[in-house]
Backbone as JSON, one array per atom type, in Angstrom:
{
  "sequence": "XXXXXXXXXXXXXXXXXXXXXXXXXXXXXXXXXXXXXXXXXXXXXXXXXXXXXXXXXXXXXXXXXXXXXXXXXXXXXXXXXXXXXXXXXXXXXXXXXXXXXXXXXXXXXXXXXXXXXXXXXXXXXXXXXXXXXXXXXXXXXXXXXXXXXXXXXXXXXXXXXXXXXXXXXXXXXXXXXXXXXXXXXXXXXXXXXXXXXXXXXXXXXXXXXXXXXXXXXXXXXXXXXXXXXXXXXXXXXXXXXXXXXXXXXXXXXXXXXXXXXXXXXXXXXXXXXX",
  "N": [[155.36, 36.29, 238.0], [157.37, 38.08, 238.55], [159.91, 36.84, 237.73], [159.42, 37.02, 235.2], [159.3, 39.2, 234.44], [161.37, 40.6, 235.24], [162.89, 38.69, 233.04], [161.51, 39.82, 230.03], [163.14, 42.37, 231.14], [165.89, 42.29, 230.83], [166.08, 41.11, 228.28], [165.34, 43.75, 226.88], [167.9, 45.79, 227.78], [169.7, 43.97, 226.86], [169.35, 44.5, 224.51], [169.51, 47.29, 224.01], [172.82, 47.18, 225.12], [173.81, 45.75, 222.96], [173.55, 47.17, 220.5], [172.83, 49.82, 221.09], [171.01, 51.09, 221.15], [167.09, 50.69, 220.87], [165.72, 49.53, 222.56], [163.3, 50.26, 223.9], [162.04, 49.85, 221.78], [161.18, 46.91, 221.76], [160.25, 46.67, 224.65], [157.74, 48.28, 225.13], [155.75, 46.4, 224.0], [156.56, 44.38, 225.21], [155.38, 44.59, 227.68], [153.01, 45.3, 226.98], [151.92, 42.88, 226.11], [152.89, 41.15, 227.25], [152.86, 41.09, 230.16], [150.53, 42.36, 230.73], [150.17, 44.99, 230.81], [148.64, 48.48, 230.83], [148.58, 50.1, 227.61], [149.46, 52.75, 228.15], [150.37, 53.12, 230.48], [152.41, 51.95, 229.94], [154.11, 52.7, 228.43], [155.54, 54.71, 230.17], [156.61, 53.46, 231.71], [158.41, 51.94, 230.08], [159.72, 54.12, 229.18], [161.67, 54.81, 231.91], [162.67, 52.3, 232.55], [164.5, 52.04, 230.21], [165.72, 54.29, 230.55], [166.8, 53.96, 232.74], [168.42, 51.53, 232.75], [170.04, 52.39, 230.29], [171.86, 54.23, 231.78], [172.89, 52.98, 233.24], [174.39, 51.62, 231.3], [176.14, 53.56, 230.54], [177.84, 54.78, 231.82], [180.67, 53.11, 232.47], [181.54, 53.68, 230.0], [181.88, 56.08, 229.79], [183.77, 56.86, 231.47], [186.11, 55.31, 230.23], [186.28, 57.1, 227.87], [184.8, 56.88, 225.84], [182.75, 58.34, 224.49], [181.15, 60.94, 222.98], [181.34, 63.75, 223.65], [180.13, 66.43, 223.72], [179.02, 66.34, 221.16], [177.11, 64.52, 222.03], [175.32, 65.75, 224.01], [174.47, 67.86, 223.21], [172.4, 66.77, 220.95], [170.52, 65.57, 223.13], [169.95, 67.58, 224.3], [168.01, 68.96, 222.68], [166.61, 67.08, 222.12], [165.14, 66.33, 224.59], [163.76, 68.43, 224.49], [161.62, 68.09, 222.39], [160.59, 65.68, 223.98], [158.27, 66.13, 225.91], [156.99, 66.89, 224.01], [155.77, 65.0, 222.42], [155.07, 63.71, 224.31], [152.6, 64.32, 225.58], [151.1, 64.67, 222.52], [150.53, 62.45, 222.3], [148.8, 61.58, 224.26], [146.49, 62.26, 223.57], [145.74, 60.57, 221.63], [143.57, 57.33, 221.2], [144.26, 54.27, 223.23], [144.26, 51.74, 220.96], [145.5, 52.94, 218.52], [147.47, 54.55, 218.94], [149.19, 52.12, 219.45], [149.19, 50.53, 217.33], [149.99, 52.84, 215.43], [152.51, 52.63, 216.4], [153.64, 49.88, 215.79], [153.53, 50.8, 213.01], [155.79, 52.11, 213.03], [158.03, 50.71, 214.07], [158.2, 49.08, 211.88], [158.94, 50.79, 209.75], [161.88, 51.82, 210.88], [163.31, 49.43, 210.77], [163.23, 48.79, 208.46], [164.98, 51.15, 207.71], [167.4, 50.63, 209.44], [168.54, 48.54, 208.39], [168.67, 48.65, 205.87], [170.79, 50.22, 206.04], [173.06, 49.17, 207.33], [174.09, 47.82, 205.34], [175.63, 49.46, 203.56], [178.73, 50.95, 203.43], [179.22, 52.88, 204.98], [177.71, 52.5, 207.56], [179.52, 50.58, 209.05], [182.13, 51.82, 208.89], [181.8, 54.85, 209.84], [182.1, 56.74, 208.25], [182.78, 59.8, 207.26], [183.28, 62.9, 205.17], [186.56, 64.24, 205.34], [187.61, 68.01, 206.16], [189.71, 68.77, 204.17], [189.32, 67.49, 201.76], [188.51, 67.09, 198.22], [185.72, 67.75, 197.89], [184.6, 69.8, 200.12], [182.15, 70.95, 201.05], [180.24, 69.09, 200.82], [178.9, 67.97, 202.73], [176.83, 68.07, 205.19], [178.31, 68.26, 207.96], [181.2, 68.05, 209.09], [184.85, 66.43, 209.6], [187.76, 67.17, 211.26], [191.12, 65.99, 210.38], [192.59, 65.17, 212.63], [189.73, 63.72, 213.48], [187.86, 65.1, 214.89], [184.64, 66.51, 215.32], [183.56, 68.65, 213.64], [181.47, 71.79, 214.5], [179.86, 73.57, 212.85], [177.6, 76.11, 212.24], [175.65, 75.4, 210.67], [175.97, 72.26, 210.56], [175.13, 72.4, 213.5], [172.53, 72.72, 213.55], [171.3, 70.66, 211.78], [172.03, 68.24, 213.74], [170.88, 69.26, 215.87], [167.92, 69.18, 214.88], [167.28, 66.36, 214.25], [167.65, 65.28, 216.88], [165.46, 66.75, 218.33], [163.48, 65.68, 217.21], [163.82, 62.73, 217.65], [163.43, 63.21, 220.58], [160.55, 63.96, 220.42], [159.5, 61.18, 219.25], [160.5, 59.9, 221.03], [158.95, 60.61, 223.86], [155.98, 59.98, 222.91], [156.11, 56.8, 222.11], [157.71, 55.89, 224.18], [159.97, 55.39, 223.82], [163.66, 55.01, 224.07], [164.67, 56.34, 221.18], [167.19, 55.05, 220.71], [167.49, 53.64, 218.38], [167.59, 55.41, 215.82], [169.0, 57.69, 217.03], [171.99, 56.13, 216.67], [172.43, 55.61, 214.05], [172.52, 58.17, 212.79], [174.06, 59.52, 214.16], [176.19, 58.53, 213.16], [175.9, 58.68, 210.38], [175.12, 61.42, 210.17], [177.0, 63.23, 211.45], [179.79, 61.55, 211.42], [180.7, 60.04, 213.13], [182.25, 56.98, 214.83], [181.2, 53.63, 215.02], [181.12, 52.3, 217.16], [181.52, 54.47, 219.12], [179.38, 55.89, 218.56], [177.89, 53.96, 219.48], [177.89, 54.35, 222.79], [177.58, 56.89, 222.86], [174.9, 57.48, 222.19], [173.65, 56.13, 224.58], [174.28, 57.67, 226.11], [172.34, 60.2, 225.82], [169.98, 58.6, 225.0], [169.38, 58.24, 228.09], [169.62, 61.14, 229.29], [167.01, 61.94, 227.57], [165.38, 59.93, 228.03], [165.07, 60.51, 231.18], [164.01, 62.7, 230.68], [161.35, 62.76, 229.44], [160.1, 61.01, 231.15], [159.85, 62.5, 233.09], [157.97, 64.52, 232.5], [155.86, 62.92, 232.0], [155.12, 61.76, 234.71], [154.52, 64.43, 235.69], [151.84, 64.81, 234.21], [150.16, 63.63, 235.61], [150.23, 60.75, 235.14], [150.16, 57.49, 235.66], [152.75, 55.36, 237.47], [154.45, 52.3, 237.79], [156.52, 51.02, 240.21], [157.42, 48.77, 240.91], [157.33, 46.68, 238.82], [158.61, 48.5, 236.82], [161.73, 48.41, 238.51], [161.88, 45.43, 238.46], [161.99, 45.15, 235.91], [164.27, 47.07, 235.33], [166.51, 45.25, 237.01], [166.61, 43.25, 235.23], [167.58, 44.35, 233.22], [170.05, 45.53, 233.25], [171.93, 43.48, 233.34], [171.3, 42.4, 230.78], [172.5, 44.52, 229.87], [174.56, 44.33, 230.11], [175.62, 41.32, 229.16], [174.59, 42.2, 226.35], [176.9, 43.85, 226.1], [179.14, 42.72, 225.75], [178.75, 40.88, 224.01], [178.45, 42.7, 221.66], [180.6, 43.52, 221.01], [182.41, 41.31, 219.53], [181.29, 40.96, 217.32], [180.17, 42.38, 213.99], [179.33, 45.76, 213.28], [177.65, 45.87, 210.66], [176.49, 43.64, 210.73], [175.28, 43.55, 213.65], [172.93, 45.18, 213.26], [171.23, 43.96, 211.08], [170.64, 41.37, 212.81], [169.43, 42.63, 214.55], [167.04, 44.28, 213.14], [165.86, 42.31, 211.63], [164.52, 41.31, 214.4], [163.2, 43.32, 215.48], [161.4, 43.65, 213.26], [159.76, 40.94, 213.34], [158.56, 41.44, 215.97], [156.83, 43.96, 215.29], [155.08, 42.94, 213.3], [154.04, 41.53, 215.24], [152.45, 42.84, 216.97], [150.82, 44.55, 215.03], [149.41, 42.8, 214.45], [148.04, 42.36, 216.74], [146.65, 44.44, 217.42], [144.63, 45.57, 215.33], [142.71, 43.12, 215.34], [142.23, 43.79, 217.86]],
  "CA": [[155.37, 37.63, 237.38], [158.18, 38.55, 238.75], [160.7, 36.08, 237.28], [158.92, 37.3, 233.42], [159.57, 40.98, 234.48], [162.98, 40.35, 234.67], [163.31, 38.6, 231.63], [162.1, 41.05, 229.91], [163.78, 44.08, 231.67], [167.05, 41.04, 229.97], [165.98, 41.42, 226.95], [165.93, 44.98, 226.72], [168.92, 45.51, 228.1], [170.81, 43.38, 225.71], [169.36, 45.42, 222.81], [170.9, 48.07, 224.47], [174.25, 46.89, 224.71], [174.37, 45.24, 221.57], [173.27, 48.39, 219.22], [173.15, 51.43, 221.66], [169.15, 51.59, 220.93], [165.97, 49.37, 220.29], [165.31, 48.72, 224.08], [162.23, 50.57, 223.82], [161.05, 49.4, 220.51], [161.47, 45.9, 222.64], [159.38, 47.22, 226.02], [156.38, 48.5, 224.96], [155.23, 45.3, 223.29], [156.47, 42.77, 226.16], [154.76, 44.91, 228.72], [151.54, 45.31, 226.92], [151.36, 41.96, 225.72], [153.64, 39.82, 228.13], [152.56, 41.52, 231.42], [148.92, 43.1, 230.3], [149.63, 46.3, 231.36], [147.72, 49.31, 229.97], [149.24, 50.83, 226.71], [149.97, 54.4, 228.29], [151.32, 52.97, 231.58], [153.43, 50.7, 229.39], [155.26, 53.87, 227.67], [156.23, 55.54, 230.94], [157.57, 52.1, 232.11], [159.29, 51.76, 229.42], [161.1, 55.28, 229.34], [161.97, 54.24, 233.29], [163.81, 51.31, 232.73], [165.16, 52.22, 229.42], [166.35, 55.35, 230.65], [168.19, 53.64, 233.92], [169.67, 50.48, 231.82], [171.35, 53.34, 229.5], [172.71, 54.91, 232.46], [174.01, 51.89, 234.08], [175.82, 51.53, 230.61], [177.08, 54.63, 230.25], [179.03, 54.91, 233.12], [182.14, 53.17, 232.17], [182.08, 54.06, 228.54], [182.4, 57.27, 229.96], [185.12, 56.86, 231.93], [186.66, 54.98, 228.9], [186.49, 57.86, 227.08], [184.08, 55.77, 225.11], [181.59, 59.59, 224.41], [181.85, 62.39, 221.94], [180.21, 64.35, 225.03], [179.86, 68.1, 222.88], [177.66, 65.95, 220.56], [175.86, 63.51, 222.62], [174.53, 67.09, 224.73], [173.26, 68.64, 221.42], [171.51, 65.89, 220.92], [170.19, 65.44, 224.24], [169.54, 68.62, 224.81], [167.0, 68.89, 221.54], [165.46, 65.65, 222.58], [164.91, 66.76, 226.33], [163.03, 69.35, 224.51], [160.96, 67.43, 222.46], [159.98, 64.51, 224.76], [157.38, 67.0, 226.3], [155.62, 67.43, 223.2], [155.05, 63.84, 221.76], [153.51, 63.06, 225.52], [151.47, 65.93, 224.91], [150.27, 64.61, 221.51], [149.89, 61.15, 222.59], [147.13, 61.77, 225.43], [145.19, 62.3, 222.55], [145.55, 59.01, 220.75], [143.39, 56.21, 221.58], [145.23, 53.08, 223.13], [144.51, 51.33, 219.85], [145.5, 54.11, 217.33], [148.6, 54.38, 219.57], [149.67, 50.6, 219.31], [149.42, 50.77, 214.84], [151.23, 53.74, 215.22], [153.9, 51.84, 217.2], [153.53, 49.07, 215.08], [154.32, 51.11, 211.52], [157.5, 52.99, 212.97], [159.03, 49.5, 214.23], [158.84, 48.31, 210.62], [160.05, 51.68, 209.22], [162.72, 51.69, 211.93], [163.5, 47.97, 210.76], [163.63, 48.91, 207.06], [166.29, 51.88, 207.36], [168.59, 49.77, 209.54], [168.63, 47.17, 207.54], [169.46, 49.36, 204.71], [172.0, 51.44, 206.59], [173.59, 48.02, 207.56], [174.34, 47.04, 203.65], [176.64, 50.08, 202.99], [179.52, 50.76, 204.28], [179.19, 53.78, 205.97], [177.27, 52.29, 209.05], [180.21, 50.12, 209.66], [183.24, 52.42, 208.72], [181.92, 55.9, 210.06], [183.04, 57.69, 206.89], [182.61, 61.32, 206.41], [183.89, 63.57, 204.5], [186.73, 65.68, 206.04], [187.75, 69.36, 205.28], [190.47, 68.88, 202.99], [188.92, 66.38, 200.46], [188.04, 67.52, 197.5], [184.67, 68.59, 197.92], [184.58, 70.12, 201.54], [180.84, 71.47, 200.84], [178.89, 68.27, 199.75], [178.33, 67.55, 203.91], [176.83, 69.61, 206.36], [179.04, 67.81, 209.13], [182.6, 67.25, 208.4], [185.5, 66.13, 210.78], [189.31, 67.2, 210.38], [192.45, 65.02, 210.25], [192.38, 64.05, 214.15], [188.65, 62.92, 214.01], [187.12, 65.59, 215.71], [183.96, 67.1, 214.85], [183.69, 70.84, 213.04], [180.42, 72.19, 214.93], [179.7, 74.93, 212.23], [176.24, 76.5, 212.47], [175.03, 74.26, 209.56], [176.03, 71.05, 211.39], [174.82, 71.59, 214.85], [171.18, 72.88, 213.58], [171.23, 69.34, 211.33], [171.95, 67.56, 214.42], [169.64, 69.55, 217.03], [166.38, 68.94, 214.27], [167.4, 65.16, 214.26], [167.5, 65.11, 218.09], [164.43, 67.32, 218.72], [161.97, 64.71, 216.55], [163.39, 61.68, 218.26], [162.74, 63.59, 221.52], [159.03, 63.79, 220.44], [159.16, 59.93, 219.12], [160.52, 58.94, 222.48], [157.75, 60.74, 224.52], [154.7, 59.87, 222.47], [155.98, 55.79, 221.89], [158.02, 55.45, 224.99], [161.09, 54.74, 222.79], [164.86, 55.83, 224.08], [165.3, 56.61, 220.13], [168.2, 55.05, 219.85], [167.58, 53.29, 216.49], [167.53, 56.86, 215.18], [170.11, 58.11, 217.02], [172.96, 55.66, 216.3], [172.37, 55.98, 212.68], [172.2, 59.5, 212.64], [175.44, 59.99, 214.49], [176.98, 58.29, 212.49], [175.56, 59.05, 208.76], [175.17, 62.6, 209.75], [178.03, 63.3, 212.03], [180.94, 60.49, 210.93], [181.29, 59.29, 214.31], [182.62, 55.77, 214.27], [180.31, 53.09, 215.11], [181.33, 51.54, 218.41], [181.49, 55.46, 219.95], [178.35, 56.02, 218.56], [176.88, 53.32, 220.88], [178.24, 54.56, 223.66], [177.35, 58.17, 223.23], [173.97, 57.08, 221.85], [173.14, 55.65, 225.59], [174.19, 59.02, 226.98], [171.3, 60.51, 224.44], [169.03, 57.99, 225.96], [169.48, 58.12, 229.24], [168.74, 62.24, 229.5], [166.32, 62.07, 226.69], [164.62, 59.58, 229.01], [164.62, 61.47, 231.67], [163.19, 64.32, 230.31], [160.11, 62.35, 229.0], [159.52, 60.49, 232.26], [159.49, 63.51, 233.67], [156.99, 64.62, 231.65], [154.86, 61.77, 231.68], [154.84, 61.85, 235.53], [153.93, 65.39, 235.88], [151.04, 64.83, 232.92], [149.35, 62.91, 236.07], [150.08, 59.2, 234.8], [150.69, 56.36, 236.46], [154.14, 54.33, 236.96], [154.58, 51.03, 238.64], [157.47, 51.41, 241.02], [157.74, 47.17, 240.98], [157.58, 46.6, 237.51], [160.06, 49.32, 236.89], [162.54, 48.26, 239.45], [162.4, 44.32, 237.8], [162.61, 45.41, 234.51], [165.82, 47.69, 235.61], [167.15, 44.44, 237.35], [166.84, 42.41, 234.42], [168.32, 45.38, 231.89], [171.59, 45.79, 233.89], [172.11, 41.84, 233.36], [171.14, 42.22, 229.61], [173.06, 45.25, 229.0], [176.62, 43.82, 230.51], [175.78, 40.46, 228.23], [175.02, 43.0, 225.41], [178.18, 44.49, 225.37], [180.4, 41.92, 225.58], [178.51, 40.33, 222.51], [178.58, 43.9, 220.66], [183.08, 43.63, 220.87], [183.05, 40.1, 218.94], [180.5, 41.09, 216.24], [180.86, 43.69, 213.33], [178.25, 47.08, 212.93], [176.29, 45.33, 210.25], [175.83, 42.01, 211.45], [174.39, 43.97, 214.32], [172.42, 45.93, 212.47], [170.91, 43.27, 210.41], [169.98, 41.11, 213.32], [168.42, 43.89, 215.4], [166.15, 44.72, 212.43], [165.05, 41.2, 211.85], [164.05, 40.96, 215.67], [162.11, 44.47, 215.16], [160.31, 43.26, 212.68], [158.81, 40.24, 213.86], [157.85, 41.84, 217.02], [155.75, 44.53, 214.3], [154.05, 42.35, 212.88], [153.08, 40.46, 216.19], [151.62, 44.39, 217.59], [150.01, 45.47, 214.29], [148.34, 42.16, 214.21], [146.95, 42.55, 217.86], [146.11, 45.84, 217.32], [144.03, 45.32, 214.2], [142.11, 42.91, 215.8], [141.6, 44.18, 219.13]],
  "C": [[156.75, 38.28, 237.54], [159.75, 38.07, 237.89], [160.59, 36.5, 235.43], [159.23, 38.47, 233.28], [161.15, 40.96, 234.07], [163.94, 39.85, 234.01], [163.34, 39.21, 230.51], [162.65, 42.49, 229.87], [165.29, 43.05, 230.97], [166.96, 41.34, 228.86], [166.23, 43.06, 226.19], [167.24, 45.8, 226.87], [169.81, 45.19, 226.86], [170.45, 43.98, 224.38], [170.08, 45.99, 223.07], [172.0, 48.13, 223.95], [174.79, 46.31, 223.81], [174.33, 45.99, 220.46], [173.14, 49.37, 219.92], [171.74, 51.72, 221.35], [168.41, 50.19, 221.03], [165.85, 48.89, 221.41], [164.04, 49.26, 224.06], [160.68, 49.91, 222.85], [160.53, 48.24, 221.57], [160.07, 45.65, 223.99], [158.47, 47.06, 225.83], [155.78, 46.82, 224.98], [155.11, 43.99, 224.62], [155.44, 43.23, 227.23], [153.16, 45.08, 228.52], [151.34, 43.72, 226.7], [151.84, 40.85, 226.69], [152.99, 40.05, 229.82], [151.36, 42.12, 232.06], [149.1, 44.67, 231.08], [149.24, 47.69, 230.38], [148.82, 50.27, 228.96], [150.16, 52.22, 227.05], [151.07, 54.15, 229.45], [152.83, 51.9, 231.02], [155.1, 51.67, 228.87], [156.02, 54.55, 229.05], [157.31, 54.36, 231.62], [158.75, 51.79, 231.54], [159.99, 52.9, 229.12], [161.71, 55.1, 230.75], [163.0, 53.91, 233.23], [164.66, 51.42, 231.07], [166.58, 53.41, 229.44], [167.52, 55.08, 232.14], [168.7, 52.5, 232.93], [170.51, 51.85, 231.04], [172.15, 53.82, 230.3], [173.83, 54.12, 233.3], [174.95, 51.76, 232.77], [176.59, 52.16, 229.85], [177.93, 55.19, 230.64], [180.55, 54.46, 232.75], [182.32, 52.95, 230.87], [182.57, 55.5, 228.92], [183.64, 57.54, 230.56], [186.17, 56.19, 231.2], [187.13, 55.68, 227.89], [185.87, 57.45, 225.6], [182.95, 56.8, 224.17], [182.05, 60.13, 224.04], [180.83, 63.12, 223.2], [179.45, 65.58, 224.57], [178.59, 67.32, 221.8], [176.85, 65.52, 220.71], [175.0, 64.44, 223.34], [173.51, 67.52, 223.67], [172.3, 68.24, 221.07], [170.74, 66.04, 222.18], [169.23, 66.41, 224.45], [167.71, 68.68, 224.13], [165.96, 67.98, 221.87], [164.39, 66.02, 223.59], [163.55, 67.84, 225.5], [161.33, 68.93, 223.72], [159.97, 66.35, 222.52], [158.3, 65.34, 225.38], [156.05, 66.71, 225.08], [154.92, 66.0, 222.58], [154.65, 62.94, 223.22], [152.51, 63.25, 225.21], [150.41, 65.18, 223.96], [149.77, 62.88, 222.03], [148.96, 60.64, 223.36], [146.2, 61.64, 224.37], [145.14, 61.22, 221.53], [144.93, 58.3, 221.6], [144.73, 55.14, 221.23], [145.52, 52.58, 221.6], [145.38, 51.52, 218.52], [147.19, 53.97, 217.71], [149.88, 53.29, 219.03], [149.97, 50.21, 217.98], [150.09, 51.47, 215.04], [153.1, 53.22, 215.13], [154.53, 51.13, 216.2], [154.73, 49.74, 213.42], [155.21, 51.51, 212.22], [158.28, 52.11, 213.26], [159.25, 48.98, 212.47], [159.69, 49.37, 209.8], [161.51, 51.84, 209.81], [163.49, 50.52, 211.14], [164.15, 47.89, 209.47], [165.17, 49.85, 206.72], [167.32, 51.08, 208.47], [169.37, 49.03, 209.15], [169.11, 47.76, 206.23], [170.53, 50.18, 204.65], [173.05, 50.18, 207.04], [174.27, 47.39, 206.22], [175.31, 48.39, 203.01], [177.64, 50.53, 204.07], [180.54, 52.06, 205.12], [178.82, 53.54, 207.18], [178.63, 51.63, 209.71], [182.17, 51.06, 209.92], [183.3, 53.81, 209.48], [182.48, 56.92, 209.28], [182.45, 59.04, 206.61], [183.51, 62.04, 206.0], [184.76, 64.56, 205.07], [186.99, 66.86, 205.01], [188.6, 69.34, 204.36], [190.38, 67.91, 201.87], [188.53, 67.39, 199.68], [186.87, 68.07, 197.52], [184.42, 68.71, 199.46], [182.95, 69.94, 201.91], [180.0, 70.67, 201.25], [178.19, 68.1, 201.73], [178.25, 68.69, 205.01], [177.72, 68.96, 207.56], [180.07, 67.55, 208.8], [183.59, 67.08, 209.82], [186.87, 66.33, 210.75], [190.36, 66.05, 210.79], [192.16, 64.09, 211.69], [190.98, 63.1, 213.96], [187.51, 63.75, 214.14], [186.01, 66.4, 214.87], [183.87, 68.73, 214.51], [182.07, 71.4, 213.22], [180.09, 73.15, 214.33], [178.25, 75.04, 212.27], [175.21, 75.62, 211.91], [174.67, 72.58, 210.22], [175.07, 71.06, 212.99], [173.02, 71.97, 214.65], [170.81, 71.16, 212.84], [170.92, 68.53, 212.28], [170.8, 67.87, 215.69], [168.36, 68.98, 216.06], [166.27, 67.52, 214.59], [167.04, 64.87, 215.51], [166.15, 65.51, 218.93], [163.41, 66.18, 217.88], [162.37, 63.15, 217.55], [163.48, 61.82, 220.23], [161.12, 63.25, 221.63], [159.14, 61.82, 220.39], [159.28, 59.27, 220.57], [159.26, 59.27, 223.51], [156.63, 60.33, 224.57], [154.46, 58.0, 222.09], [156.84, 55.0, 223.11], [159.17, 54.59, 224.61], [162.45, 55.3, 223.33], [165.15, 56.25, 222.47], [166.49, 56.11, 219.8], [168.83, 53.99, 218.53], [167.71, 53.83, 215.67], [169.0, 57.29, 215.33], [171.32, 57.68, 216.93], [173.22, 55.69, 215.0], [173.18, 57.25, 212.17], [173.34, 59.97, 213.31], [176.45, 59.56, 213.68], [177.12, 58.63, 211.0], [176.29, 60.64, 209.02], [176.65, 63.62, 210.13], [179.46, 62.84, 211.65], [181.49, 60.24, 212.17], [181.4, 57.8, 214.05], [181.43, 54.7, 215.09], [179.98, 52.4, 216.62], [181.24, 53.18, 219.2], [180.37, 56.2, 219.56], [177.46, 55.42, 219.27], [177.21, 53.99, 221.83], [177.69, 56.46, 223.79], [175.93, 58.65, 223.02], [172.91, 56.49, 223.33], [173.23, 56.98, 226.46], [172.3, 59.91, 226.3], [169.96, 59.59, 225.34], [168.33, 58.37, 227.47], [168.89, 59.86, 229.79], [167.37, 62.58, 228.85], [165.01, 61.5, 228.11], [164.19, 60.25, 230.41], [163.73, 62.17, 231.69], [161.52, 63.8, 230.0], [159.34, 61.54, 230.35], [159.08, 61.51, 233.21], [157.81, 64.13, 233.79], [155.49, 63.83, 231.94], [154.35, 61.98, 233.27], [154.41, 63.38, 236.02], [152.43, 65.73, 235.21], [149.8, 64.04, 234.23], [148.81, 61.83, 235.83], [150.47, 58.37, 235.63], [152.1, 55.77, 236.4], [154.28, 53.4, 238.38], [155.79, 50.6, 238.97], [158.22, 49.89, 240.66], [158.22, 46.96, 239.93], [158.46, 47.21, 236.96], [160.98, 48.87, 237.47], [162.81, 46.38, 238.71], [162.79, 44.7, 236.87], [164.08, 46.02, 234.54], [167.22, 46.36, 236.05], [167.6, 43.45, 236.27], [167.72, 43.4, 233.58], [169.81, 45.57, 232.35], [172.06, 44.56, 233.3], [172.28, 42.15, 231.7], [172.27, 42.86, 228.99], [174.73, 44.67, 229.32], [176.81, 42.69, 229.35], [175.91, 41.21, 226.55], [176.2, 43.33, 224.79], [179.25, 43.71, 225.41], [180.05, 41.02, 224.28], [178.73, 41.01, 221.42], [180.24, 43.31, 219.84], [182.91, 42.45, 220.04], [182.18, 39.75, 217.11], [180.28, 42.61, 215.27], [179.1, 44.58, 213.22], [177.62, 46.2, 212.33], [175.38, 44.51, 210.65], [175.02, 42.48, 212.54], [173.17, 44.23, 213.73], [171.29, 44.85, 211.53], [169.66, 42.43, 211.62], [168.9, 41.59, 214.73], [166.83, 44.15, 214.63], [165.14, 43.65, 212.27], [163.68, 41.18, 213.28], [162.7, 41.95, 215.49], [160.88, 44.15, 214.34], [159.04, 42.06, 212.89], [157.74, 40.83, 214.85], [156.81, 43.24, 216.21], [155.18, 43.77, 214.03], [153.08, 41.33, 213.94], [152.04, 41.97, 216.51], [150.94, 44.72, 216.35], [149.41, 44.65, 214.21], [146.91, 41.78, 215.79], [146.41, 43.89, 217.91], [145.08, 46.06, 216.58], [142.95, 44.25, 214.81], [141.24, 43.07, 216.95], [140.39, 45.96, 218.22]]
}
């Protein structure tokens, strides 16, 4: 058991560090189905060790200077807020109901990657700055240096974005960051490689905040199981990121979604039967 834990707490991990999200999607599934543990205790497990692997690999992006830090907070913050509420709603799902749920948002998840992967905004980080011709058309724009223009418009865009995959992470035990690497980058025009990296910050409090949550809600969490899975995710996420550097945004992007999808269709077809 122990030796399977920490394969996959490996696996997760290397989502991680290879796309800056999709360690969660990942979790759930191995832990209900690889390890039999109970659907609800599976989600807090998996915000745990999702939420320490991000932190172990956020550390020296940060000191890299690797983080838009003013945006990865915003985010964060929103999230932090609500993780609370899609616990909340998820007490009230049966396991089963739960597990389909899971199921459809990995393939929706699977579908806009995969379609955000085929233009060439995911890989370029292209937004529109202020002195182009049409300033207007984007609520987020970025001037000459790079840097983001936080105008009222932009940072409510980015808090709504952050506050839903707050709830998603609470209620599926997801760090969000299949959402939020996207979404920093579409909505924002952060570039793609400092979108991972600021995308694990995002995680890592998000998580938090929902484990929090979850453990005050009077749930269970399995100290062991946690603690392999973390051992294996450190391992994953260092291999991660040294695979990320030699391979371009899409190609990520592409084979992330693939992976996602299989693992949907293995959970909506045990779900459906069970």
């Amino acid at each position: 058991m122990f030796g399977l834990a920490v394969v996959f707490g490996g696996v997760v991990g290397f989502a991680l560090g290879l796309t800056g999200g999709g360690g969660g999607v990942f979790a759930v599934p191995l832990l209900v189905y690889g390890l039999s543990v109970a659907p609800r205790e599976a989600v807090g497990i998996s915000l745990a060790s999702v939420g320490g692997t991000a932190l172990f690999g956020v550390t020296p992006r940060l000191w890299h200077g690797e983080i838009e830090l003013r945006t990865g907070v915003l985010f964060a913050v929103a999230g932090m807020l609500g993780a609370p509420l899609g616990n909340y709603l998820s007490s009230w799902l049966p396991d089963s109901l739960l597990l389909l749920l899971f199921g459809v948002l990995m393939l929706v998840v699977a579908w806009r990657m995969w379609a955000k992967a085929r233009k060439s905004k995911l890989a370029t980080g292209a937004c529109p700055a202020a002195s182009e011709s049409e300033p207007d058309r984007a609520t987020c724009q970025r001037d000459e240096q790079g840097t983001l223009r936080l105008t009222s418009r932009c940072a409510v865009l980015l808090a709504v974005v952050g506050l839903l995959t707050g709830v998603m992470s609470g209620m599926f035990g997801v760090g969000g960051g299949f959402i939020i690497v996207p979404a920093l980058v579409l909505f924002s025009g952060m570039k793609i490689h400092r979108a991972v990296g600021t995308s694990l910050l995002v995680i890592f409090l998000v998580s938090s905040s929902a484990v929090t949550s979850y453990l005050l809600a009077g749930n269970q969490l399995s100290l062991e199981i946690t603690a392999q899975f973390l051992v294996g995710g450190f391992a994953g996420m260092w291999f991660g990121g040294l695979l990320a550097h030699r391979l371009q945004g899409p190609t990520l992007q592409k084979l992330f979604a693939s992976g996602v999808v299989l693992v949907a269709i293995f959970v909506l077809t045990q779900s459906i039967i069970s």
